[in-house]
N, C-alpha and C positions, 0 to 999 in steps of 0.2 A: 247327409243332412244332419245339421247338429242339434241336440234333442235342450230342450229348454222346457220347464214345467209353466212358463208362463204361459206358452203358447198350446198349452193339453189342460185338460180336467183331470181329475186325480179322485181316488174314492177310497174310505178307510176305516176301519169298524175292527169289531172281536165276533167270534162266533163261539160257542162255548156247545157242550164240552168238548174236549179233545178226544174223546173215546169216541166221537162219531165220524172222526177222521173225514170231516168237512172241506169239499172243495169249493171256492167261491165264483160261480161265472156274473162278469155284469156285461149284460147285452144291450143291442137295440135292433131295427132293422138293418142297419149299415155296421154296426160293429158290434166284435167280442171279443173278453179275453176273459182270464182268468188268474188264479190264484190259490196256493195251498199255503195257508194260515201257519203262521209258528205255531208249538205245541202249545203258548202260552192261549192260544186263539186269534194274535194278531193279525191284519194282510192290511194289503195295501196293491191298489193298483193304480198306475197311473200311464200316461199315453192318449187317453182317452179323448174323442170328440167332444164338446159340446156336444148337449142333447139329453132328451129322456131316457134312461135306461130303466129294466127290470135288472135286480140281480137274486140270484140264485142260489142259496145255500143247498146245494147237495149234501146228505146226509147218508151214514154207512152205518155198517152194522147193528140196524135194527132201529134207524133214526128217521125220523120222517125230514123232507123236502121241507124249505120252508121260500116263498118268494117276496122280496119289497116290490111292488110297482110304482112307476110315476114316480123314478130317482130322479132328479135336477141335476144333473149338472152343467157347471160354465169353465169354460177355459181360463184359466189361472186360478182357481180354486179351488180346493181339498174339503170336498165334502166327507163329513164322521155322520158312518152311519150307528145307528143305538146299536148296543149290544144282542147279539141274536143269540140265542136258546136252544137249540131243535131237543125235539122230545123222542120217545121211544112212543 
């Protein structure tokens, strides 16, 4: 099946710092994926339904979790999410 970004949502942000060695999951009840950020902090995921998602900055060594709820997205558009922080 040939993959086209028109027909998926798409989602993309920075998560900072890189010393918390951050993986990004954006869910919902029917899907999930994920995402390991460049060192710069970039990711990008795309594939994605239509629909509300939470996404999920997991945080490491000594970093706390941080969640967005009630992400929008729509099929053919590249939602930026703000720049996320996680703290110690």
């Amino acid at each position: 099946r040939p993959f086209c970004d028109n027909n998926f949502a798409r989602v993309k942000g920075n998560v900072l710092p890189a010393e918390a060695a951050p993986l990004v999951t954006v869910y919902n009840a029917t899907d999930t994926a994920n995402a390991i950020p460049h060192p710069n902090g970039e990711f990008k995921i795309r594939g994605l339904k239509e629909g509300t998602y939470s996404v999920l900055f997991k945080g490491s060594n000594g970093y706390r979790d941080t969640t967005l709820l009630n992400v929008q997205l729509l099929k053919g558009v590249e939602k930026k999410i703000p720049t996320v922080i996680l703290t110690k």
